[in-house]
C-alpha positions in Angstrom: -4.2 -76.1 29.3 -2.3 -75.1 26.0 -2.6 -77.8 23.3 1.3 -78.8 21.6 0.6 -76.1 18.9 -0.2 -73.2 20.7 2.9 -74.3 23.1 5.0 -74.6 20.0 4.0 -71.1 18.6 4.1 -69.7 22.2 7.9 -71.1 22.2 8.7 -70.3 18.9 7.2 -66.9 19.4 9.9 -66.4 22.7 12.8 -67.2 20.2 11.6 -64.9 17.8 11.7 -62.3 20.4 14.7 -62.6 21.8 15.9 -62.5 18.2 14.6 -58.8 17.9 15.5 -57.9 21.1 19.7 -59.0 19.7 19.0 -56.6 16.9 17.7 -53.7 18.4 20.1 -53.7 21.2 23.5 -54.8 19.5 23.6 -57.8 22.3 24.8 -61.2 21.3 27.3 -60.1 19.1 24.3 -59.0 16.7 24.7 -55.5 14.8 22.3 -53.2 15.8 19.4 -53.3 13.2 16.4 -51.8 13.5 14.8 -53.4 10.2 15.8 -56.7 11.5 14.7 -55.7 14.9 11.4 -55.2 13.8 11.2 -57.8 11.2 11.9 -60.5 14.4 9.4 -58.8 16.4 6.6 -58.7 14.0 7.4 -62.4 13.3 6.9 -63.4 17.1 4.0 -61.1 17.0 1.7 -62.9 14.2 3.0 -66.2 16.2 1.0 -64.7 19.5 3.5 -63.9 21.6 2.0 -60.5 23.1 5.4 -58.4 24.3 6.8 -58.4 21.4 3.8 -56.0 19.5 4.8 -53.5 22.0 8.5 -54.4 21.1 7.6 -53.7 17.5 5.7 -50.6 18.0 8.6 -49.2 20.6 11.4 -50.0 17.5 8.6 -48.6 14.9 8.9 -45.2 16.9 12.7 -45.0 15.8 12.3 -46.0 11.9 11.2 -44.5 8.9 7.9 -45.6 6.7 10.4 -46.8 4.4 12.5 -48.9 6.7 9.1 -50.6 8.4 7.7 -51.2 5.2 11.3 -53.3 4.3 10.9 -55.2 7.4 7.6 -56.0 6.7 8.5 -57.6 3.4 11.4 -59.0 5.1 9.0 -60.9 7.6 6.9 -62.1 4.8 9.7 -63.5 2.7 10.7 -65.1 5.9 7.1 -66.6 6.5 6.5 -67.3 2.9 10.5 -69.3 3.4 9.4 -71.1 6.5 6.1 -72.6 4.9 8.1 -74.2 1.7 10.5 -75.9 4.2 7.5 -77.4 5.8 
C-alpha cells in the first residue's frame, strides 16, 4: 500500500507527464517543443513516475546537447520555483 506521499508524487508525476507528452506532440493546443517536452518529462521522472524516463530518453534522441542541457536548467529552475512556494 502506497503511503499519501508516494501517491501524491505518483499523481503529480502522471501530470507532469502528460504535460510532456502536449509538448512533444503539439496536442492540447500546446506548440510543439522539444526543450519543454523534455523539461516535463525529466520533471515526472525525478518525481518516480517510470514512463516518462523512457519518454525523456525517446525526445532526447531528437535534440541537440545544447537544447537538453537548456531543459535541464529549465527543470531545475522549475524545481528550485516549486520548493520556495512550499
Amino acid at each position: 500500500m502506497m503511503t499519501n506521499g508516494v501517491e501524491q508524487g505518483v499523481r503529480d508525476g502522471v501530470a507532469l507527464y502528460d504535460r510532456g507528452v502536449a509538448c512533444s506532440t503539439g496536442s492540447g493546443g500546446t506548440l510543439l517543443d522539444l526543450v519543454e517536452a523534455h523539461k516535463w518529462f525529466n520533471l515526472a521522472a525525478i518525481s518516480g513516475f517510470v514512463p516518462a524516463q523512457v519518454a525523456r530518453a525517446e525526445v532526447a534522441m531528437d535534440m541537440s546537447a545544447r537544447e537538453i542541457a537548456e531543459a535541464q536548467r529549465k527543470a531545475r529552475a522549475w524545481l528550485t520555483g516549486s520548493m520556495r512556494a512550499h
